[in-house]
Residue frames relative to the residue before (quaternion, step in Angstrom):
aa qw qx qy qz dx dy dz
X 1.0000 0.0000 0.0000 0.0000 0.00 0.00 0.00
X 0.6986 0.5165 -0.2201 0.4436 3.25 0.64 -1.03
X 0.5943 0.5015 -0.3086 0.5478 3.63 1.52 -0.39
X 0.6287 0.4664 -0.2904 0.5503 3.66 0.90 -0.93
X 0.6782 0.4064 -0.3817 0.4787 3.82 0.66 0.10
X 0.5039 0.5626 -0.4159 0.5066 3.62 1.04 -0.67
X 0.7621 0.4075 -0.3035 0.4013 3.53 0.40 -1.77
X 0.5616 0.6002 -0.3952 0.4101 3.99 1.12 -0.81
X 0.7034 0.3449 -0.1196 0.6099 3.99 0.79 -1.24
X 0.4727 0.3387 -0.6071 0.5416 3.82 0.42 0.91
X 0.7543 0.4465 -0.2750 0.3950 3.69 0.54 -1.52
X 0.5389 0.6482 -0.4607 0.2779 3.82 0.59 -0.12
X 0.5677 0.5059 -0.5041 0.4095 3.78 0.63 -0.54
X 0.6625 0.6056 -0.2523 0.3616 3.99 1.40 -1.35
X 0.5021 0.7375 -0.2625 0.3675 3.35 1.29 -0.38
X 0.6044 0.3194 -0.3394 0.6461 3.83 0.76 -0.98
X 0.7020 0.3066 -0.4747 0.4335 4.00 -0.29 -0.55
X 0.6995 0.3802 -0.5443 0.2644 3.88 0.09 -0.52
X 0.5120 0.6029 -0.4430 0.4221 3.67 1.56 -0.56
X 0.8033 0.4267 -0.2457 0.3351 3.64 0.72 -0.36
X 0.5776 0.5090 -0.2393 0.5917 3.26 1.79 -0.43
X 0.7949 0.4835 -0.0597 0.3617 3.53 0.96 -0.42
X 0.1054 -0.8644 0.4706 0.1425 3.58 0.48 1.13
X 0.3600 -0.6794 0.6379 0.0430 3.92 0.06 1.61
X 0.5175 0.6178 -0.4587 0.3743 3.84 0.54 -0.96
X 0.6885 0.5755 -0.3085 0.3154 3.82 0.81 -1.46
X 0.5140 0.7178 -0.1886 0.4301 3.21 1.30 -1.53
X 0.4452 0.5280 -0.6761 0.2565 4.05 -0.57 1.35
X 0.5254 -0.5109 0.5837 0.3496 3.33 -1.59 -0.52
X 0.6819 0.3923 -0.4483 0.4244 3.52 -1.37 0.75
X 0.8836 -0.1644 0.2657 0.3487 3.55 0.02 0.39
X 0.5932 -0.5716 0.3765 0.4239 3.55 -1.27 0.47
X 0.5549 -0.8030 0.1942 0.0978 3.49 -1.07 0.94
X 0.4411 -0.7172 0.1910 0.5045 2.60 2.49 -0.26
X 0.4016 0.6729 -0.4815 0.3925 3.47 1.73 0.38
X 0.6331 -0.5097 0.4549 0.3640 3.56 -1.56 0.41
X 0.4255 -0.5667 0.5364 0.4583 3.88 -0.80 0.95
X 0.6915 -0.4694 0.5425 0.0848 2.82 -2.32 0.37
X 0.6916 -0.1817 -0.0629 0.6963 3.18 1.87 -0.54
X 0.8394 -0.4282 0.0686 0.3275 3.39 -1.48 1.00
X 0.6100 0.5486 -0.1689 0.5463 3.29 1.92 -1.22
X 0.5643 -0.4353 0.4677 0.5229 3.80 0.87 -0.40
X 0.9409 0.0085 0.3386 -0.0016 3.22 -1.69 -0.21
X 0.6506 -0.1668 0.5567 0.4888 1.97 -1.62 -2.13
X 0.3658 0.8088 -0.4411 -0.1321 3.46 -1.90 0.43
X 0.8059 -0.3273 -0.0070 0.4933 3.71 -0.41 0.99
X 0.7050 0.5060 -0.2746 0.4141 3.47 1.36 -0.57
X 0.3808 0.7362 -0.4721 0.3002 3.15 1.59 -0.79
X 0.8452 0.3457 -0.2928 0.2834 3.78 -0.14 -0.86
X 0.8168 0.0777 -0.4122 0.3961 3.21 1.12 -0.04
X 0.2676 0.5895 -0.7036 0.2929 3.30 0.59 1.14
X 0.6591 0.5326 -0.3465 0.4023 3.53 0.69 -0.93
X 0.5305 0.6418 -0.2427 0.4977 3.85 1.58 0.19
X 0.6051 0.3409 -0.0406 0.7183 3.25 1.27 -1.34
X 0.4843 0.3146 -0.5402 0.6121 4.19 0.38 0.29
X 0.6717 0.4598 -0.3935 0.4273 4.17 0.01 -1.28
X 0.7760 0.4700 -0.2620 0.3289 3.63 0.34 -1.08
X 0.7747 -0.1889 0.0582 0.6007 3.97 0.56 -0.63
X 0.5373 -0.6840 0.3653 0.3318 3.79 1.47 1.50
X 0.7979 -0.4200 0.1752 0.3953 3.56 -1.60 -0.25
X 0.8004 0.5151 -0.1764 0.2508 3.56 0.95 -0.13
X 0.4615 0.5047 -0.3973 0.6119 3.27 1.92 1.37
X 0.6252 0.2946 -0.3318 0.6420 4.05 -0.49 0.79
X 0.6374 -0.5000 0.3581 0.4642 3.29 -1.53 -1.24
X 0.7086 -0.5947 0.2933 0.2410 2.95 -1.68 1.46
X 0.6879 -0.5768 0.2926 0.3293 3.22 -0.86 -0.25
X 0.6116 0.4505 -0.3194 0.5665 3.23 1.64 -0.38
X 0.3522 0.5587 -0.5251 0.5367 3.93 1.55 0.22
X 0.7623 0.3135 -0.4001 0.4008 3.81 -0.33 -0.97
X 0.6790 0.4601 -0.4863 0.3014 3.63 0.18 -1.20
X 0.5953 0.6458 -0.3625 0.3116 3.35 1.29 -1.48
X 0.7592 0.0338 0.2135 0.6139 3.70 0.79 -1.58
X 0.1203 0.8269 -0.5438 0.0775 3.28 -0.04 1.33
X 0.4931 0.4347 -0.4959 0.5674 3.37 -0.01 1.67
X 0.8298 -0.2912 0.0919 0.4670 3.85 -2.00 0.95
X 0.6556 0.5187 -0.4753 0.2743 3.56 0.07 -0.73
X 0.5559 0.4926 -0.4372 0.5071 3.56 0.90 -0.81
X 0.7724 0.4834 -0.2903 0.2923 3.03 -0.12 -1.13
X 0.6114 0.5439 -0.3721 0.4382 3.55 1.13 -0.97
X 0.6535 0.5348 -0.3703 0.3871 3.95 1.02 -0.73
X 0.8153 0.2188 -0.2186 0.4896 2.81 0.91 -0.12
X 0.0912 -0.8697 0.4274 -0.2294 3.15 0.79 0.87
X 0.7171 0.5046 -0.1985 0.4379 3.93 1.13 -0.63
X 0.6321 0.5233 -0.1867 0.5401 2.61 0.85 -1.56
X 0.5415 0.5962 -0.3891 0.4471 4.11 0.73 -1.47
X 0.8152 0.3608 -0.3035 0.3365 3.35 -0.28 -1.54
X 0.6692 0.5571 -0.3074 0.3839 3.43 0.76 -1.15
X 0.2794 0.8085 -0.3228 0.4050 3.49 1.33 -0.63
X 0.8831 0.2752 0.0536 0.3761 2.35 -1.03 -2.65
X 0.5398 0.6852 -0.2928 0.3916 3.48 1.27 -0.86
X 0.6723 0.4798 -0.1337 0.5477 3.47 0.73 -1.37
X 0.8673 0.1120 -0.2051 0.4396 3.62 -0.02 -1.04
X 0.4919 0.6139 -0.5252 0.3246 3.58 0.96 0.43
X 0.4490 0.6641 -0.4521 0.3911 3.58 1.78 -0.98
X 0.8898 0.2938 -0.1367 0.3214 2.91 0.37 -2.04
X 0.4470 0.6561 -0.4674 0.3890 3.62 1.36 -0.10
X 0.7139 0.2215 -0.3204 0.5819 4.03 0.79 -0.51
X 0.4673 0.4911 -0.6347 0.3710 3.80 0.37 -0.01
X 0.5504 0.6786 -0.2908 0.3899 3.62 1.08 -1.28
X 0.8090 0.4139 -0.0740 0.4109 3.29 0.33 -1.44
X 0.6274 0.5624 -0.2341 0.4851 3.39 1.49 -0.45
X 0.5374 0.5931 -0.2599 0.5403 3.18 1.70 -1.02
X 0.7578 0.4036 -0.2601 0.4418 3.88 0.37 -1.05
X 0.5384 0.5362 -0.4808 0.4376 3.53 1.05 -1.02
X 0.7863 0.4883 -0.2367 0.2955 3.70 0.61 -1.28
X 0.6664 0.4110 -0.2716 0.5597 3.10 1.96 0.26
X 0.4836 -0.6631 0.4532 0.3479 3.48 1.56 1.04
X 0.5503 0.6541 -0.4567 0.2465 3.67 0.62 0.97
X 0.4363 0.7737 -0.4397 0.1330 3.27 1.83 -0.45
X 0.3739 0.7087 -0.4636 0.3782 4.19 1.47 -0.58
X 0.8057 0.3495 -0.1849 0.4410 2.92 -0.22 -1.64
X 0.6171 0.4065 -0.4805 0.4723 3.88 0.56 -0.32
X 0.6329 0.4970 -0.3821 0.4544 3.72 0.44 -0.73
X 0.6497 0.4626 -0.4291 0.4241 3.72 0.70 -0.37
X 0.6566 0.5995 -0.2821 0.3604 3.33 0.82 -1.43
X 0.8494 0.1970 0.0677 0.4850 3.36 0.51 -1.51
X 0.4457 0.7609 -0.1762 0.4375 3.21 1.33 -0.03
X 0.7410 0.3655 0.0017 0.5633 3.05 0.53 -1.54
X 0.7577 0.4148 -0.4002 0.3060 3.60 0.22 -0.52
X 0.6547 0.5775 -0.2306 0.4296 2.77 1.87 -1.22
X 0.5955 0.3815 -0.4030 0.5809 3.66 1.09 0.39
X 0.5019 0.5675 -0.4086 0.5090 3.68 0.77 0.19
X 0.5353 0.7418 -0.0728 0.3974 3.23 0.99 -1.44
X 0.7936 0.1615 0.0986 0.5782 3.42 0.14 -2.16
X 0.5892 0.4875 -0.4171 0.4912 3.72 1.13 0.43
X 0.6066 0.4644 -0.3985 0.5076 3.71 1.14 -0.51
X 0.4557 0.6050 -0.4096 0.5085 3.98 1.18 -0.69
X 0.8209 0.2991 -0.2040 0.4417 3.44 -0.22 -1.56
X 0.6193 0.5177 -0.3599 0.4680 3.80 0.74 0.06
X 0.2029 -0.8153 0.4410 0.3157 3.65 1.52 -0.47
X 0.1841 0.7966 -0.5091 0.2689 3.25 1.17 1.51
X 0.7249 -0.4090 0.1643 0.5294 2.96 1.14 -1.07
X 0.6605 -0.5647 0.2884 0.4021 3.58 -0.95 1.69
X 0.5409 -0.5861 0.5819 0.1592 2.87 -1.77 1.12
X 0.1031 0.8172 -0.5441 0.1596 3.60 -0.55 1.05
X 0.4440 -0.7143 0.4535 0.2949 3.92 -0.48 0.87
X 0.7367 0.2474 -0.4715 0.4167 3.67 0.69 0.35
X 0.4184 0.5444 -0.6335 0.3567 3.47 0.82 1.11
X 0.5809 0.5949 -0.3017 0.4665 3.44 1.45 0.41
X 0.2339 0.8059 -0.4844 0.2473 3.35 1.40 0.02
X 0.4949 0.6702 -0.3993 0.3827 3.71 1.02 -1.05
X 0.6752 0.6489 -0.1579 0.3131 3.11 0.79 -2.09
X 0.5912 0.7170 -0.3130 0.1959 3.81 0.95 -1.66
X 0.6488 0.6060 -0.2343 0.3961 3.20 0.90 -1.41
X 0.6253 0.4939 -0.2611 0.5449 3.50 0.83 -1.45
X 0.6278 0.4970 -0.4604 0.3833 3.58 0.16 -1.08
X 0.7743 0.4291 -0.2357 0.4008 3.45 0.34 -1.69
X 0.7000 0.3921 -0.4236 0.4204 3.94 1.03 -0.09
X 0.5495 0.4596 -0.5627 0.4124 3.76 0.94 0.06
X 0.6529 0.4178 -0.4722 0.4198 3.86 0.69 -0.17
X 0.6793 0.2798 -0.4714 0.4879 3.15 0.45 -0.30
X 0.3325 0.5261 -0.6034 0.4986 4.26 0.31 0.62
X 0.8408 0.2530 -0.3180 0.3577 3.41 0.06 -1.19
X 0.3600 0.7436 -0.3785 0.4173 3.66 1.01 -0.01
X 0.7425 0.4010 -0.2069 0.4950 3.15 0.56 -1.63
X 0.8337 0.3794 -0.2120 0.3408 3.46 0.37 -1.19
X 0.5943 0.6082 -0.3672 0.3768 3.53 1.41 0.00
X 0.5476 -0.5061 0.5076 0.4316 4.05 -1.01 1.04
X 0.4201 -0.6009 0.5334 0.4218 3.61 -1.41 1.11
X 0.5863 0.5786 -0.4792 0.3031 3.79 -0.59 0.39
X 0.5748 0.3320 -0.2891 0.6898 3.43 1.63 -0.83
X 0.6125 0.4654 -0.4693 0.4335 4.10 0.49 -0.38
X 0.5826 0.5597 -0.3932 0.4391 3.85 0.74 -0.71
X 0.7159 0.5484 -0.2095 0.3780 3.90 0.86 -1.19
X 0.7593 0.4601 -0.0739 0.4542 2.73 1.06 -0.98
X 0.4458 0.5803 -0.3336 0.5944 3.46 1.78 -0.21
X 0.6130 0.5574 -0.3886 0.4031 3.42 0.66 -1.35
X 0.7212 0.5083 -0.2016 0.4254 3.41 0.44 -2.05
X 0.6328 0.5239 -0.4074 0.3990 4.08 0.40 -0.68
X 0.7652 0.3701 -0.2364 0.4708 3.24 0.78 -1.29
X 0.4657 0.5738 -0.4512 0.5002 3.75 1.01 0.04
X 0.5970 0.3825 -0.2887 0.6433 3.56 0.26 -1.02
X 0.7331 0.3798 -0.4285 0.3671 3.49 -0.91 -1.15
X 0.5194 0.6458 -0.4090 0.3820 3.98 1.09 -1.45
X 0.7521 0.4888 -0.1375 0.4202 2.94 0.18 -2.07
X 0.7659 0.1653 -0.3710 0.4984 3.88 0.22 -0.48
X 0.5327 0.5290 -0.5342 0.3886 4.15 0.17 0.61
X 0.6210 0.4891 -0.3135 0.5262 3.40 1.32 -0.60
X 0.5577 0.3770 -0.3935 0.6261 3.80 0.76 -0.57
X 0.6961 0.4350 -0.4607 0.3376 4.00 -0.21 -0.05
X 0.7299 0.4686 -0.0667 0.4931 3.18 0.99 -1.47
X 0.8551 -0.0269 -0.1096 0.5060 3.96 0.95 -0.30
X 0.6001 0.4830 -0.3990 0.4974 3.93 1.07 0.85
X 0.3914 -0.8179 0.3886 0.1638 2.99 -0.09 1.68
X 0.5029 0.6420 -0.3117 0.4876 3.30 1.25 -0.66
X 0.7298 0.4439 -0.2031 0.4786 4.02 0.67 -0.21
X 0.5207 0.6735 -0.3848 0.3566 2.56 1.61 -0.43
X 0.3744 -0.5377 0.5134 0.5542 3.62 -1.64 -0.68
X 0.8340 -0.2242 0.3785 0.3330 2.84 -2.31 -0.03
X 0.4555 -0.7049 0.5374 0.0820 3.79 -0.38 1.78
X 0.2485 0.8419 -0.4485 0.1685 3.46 0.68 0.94
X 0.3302 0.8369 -0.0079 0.4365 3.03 1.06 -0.05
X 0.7207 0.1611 0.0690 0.6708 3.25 0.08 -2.13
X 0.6611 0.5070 -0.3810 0.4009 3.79 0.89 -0.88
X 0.5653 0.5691 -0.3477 0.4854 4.00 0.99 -1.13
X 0.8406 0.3033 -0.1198 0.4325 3.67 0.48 -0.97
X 0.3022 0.7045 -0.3857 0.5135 3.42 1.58 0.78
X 0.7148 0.5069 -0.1073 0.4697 2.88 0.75 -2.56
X 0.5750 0.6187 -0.3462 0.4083 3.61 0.96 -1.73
X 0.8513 0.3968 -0.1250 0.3197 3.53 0.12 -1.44
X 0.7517 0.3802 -0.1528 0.5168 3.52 1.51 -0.39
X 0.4514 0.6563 -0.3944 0.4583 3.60 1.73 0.11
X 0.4981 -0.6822 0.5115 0.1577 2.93 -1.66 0.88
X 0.6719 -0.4328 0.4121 0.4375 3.33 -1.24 -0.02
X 0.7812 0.1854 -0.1352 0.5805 4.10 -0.58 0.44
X 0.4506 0.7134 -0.4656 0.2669 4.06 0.72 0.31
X 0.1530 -0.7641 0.6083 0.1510 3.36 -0.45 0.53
X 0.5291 -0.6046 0.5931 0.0533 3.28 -1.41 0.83
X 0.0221 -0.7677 0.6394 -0.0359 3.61 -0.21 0.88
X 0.1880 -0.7864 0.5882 -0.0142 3.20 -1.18 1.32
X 0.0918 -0.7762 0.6235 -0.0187 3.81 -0.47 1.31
X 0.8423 0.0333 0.1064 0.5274 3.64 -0.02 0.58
X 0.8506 0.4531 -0.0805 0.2544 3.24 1.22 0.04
X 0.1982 0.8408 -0.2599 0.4314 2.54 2.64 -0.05
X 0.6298 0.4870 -0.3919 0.4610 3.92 0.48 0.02
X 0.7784 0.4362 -0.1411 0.4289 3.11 0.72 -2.03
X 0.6701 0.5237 -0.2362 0.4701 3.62 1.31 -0.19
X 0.5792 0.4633 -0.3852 0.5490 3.32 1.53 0.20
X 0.5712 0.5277 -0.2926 0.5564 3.29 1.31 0.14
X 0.7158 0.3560 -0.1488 0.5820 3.66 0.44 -0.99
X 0.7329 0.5173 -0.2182 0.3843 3.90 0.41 -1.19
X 0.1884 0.7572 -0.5981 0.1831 3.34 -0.59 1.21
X 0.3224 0.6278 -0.6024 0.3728 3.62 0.99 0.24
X 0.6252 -0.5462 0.4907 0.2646 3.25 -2.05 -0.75
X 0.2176 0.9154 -0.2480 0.2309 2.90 1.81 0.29
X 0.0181 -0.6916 0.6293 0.3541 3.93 0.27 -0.52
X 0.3319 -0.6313 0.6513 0.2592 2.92 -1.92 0.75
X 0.0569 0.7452 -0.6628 -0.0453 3.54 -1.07 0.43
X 0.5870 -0.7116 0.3857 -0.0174 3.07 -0.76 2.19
X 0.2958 0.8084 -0.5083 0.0263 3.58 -0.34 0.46
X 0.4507 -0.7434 0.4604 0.1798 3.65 -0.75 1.84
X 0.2417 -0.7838 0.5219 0.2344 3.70 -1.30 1.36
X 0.1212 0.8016 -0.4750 0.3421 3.32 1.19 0.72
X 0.7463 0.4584 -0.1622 0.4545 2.93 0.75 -1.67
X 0.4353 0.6295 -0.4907 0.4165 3.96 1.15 0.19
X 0.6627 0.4780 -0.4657 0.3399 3.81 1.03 -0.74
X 0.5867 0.5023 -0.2334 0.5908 4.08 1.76 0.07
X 0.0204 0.7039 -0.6613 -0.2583 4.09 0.75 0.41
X 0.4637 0.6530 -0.4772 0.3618 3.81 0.32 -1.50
X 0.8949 0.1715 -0.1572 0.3808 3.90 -0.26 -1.23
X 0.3505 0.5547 -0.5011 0.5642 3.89 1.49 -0.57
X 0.6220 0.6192 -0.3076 0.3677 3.56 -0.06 -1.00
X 0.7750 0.2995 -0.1603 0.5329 3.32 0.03 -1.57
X 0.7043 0.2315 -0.3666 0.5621 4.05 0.22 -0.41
X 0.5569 0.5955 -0.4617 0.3493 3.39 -0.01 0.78
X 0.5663 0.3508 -0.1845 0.7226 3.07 1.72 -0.94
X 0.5991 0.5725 -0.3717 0.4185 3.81 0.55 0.04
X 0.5796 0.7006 -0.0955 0.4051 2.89 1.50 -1.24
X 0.7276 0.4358 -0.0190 0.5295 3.41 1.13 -1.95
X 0.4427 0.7884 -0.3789 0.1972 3.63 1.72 -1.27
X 0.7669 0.1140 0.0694 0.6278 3.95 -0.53 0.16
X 0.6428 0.3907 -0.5377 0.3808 3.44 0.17 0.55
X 0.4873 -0.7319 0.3930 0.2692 3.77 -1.11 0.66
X 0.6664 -0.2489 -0.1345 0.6899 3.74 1.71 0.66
X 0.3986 -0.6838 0.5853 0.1762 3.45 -1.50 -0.79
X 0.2978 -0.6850 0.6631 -0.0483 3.19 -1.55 0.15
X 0.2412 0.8402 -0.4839 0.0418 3.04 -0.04 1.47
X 0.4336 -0.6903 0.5716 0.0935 3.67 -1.05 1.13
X 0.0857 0.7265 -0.6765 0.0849 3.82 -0.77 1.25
X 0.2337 0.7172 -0.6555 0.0368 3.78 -0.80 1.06
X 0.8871 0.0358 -0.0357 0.4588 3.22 -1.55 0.37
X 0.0192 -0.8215 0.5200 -0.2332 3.64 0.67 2.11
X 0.4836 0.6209 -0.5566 0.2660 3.81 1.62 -0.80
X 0.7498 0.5318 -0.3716 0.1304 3.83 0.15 -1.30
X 0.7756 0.4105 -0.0475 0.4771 3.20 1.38 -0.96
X 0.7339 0.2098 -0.1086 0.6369 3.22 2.20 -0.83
X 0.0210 -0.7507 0.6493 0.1199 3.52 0.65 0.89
X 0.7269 0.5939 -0.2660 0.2193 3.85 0.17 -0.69
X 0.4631 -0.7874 0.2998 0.2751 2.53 1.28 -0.70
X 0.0625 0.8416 -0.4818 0.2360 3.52 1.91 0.43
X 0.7946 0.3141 -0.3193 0.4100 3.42 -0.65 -1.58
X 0.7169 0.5182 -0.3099 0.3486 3.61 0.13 -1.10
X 0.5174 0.6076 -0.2976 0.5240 3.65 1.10 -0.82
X 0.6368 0.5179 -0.3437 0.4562 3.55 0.82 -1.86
X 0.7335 0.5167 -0.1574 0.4126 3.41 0.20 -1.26
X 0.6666 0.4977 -0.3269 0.4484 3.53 0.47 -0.53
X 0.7724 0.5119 -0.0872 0.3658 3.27 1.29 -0.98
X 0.6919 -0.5344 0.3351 0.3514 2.82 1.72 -1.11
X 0.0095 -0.8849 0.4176 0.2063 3.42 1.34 0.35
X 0.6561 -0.0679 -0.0194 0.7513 4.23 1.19 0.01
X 0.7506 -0.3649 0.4212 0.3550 2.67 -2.42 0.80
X 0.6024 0.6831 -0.3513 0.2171 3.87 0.98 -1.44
X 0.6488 0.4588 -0.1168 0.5957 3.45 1.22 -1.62
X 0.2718 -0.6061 0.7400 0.1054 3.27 -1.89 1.01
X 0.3745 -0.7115 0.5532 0.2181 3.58 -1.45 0.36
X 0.0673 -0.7790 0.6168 0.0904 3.91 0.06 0.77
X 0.6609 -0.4907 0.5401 0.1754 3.18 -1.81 1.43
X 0.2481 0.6707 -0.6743 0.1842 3.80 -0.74 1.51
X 0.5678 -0.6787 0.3041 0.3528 2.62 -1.52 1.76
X 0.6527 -0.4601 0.4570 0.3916 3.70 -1.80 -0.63
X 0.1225 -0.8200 0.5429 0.1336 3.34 -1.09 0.14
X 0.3898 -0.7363 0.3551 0.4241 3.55 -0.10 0.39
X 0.7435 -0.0618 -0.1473 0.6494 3.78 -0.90 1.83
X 0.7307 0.2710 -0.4383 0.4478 3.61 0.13 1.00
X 0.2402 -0.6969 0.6703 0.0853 3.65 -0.56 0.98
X 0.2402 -0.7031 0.6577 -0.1243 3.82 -1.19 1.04
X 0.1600 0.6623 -0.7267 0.0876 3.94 -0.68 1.21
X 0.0175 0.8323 -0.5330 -0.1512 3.16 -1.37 0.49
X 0.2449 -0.9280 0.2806 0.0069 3.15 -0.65 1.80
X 0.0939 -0.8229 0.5592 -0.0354 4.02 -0.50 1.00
X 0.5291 -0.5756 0.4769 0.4017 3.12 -1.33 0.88
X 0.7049 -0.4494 0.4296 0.3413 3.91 -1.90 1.16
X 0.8708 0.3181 -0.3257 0.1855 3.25 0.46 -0.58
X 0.4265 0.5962 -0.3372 0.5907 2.94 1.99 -0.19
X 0.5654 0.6614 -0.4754 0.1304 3.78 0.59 -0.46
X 0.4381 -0.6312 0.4652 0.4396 3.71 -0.92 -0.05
X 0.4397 -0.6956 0.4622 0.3305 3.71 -0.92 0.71
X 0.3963 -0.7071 0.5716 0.1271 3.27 -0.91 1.17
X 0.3549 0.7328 -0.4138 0.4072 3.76 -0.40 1.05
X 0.7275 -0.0782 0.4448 0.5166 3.38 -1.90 -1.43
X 0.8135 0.4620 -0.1659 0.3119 3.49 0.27 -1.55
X 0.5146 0.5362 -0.3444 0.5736 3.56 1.78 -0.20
X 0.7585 0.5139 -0.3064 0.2583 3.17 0.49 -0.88
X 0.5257 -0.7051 0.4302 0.2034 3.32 -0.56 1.83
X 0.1435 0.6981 -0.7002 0.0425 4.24 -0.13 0.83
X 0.7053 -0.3858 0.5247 0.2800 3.86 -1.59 1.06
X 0.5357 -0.6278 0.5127 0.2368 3.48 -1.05 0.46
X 0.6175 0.4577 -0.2284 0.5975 3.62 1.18 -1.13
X 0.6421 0.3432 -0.4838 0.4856 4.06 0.49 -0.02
X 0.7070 0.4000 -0.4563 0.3633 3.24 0.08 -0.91
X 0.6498 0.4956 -0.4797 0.3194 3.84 1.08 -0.56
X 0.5414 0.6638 -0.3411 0.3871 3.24 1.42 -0.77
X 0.7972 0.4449 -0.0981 0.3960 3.35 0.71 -1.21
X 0.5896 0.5724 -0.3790 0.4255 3.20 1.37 0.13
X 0.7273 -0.4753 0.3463 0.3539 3.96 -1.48 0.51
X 0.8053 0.1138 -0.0077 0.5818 3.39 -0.61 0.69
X 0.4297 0.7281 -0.5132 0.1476 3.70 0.68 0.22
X 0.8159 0.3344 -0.3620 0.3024 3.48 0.97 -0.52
X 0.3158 0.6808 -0.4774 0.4570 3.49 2.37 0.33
X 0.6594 0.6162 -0.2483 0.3519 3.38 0.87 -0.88
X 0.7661 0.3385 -0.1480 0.5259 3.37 1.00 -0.73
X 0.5011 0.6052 -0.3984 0.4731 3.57 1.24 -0.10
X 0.5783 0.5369 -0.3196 0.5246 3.84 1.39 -1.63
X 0.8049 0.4266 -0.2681 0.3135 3.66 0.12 -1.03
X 0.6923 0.3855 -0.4015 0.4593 3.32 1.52 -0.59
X 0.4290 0.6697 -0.4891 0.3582 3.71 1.43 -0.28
X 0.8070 0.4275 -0.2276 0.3379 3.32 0.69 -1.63
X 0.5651 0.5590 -0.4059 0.4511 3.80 1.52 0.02
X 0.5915 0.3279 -0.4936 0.5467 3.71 1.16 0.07
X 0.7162 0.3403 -0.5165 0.3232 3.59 -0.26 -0.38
C-alpha cells in the first residue's frame, strides 16, 4: 500500500496534462464509439497481442523491422521473414508453456493473470475505444511477468532440456543484438546525421520544413533555421497538401524539406511524389544525400537553381586547362614571355 501511494504522488504533477492531452470522452463500454481511428488502419488489431509477444521476446530487431510493417502491414512482411518468425514462435512457445506449466504447479497462475493480465486488457480496450493506439510499451507493466514464466520454465525443465534451450535463447537473443548494432535497416530514423547535414549546408533565410518530423527536430534541431510544420494528413487532399506547401515555401529564399515515417498518415505516398516532382514550376529540386528512414529535398527558387547538365559537372581545374583549345600554345607564349 504504502508503495501504491508513493507511485500515485510521483504520478500527480502528470495528471492535469493527461486530462488535457486525452479525450476520456472516447472511453465507454459496448463497442467502438464511432470516433475517427487514431490511425488510418484503426487502432487496434488481431496482431497487436502477439506482436506485443515477439517485441517481449527478441524486441524490434529480429523478423520484420519496423519500417517493414508501417511500410506494408499485412503477409508479405511477414513472409520475408518467415525464418526467423517460426524459429521465434517455436522457441518461446516451448518455453512459454513449460513456463506456464511451472507456475500453474505452483498455484500461481492468479497472481500472473493480475500482473500481466490485466493491463493487457486495459491496454487492448483503450485501442478498441480509439483512445489510444495499441503499442507493446504500453505493456511495459507486463515485462517482468514475461521474463518470470521463462525463468519458471528454466526451473522446471530436466538439465538437458535447460542446456538446449540456453543454447537456442542466446542464438536468437545473438542474432537480434547483431541486427540492432550492425543492420542499418533496424536501425532508427537517421535523424540526427540528416538535421546536421541540413544545419551545415543551409542558407541564410531557409526555412526547414517538417513532414512527420516536427517532434524529432525539436530534439535534434538547434541551427537557426525556422521550422515550419507541415501535416501528411493533408496527402488524403493532393489539391490542398499542395497549396500549403507553396504557402509554406512563399517569401522564403529556399528550403529544406524533412519526410520521416509518412506510412501512417501517407501510406501512398503523396508528399514524397509532390516533392520529387516539384511542388511549382517556381521551385527547383536540389540533389540531397539519403539518410536511413529520412528522405531530404532541397528546394530553391528556378532561377537561382544550379543547371543540371555539362555545366554541373564538377571537371578539376588542370583538365579543363588541359582540355581546352590552344592550351598548350597558350602556355608555351606565357612561359616564353616570363623569360624575356
Amino acid at each position: 500500500a504504502a508503495a501504491l501511494a508513493l507511485v500515485a504522488l510521483a504520478a500527480l504533477p502528470w495528471i492535469p496534462q493527461a486530462t488535457h492531452t486525452l479525450d476520456f470522452r472516447r472511453l465507454h463500454f459496448g463497442g467502438p464509439n464511432g470516433t475517427a481511428p487514431l490511425r488510418s488502419a484503426g487502432s487496434f488489431h488481431p496482431a497487436a497481442v502477439p506482436f506485443g509477444l515477439h517485441a517481449f521476446a527478441v524486441g524490434y530487431t529480429l523478423g520484420p523491422s519496423l519500417r517493414e510493417l508501417r511500410a506494408a502491414p499485412g503477409p508479405a512482411a511477414l513472409r520475408a521473414h518467415r525464418v526467423e518468425l517460426a524459429v521465434t514462435v517455436a522457441l518461446f512457445g516451448w518455453l512459454g508453456i513449460a513456463g506456464l506449466e511451472t507456475v500453474a504447479r505452483r498455484r500461481r497462475i492468479g497472481d500472473l493473470l493480475v500482473w500481466a493480465g490485466v493491463p493487457l486488457l486495459v491496454v487492448s480496450w483503450f485501442a478498441f475505444e480509439n483512445f489510444k493506439v495499441f503499442h507493446p510499451r504500453y505493456l511495459a507493466a507486463c515485462f517482468p511477468a514475461f521474463l518470470l514464466v521463462i525463468a519458471a520454465a528454466f526451473a522446471g525443465m530436466p538439465r538437458g532440456a535447460r542446456r538446449v534451450a540456453a543454447v537456442a535463447l542466446a542464438l536468437v537473443w545473438g542474432a537480434s543484438l547483431k541486427n540492432l548494432y550492425f543492420a542499418p535497416g533496424y536501425g532508427k530514423e537517421d535523424m540526427r546525421g540528416a538535421t546536421r547535414y541540413v544545419e551545415t549546408h543551409a542558407r541564410p533565410g531557409e526555412v526547414l520544413v517538417a513532414a512527420g518530423t516536427e517532434d524529432l527536430l525539436g530534439y535534434y534541431h538547434h541551427g537557426p533555421q525556422r521550422v515550419a510544420p507541415v501535416w501528411l494528413g493533408w496527402s488524403a487532399d493532393p489539391a490542398r497538401l499542395k497549396a500549403h506547401v507553396r504557402e509554406t515555401l512563399d517569401r522564403s529564399p529556399g528550403a529544406w524539406v524533412m519526410l520521416a515515417r509518412p506510412e501512417d498518415l501517407d501510406p501512398r505516398g503523396v508528399f514524397a511524389r509532390l516533392l520529387d516532382a516539384g511542388p511549382d514550376p517556381h521551385w527547383a529540386v536540389e540533389s540531397a544525400p539519403r539518410f536511413e528512414g529520412v528522405r531530404v529535398w532541397h528546394l530553391v527558387p528556378a532561377a537561382a537553381a544550379r543547371p543540371v547538365g555539362r555545366a554541373h559537372l564538377a571537371v578539376p581545374p588542370a583538365l579543363r586547362a588541359a582540355s581546352a583549345p590552344d592550351a598548350g600554345r597558350g602556355a608555351r607564349a606565357r612561359e616564353a614571355e616570363a623569360r624575356s
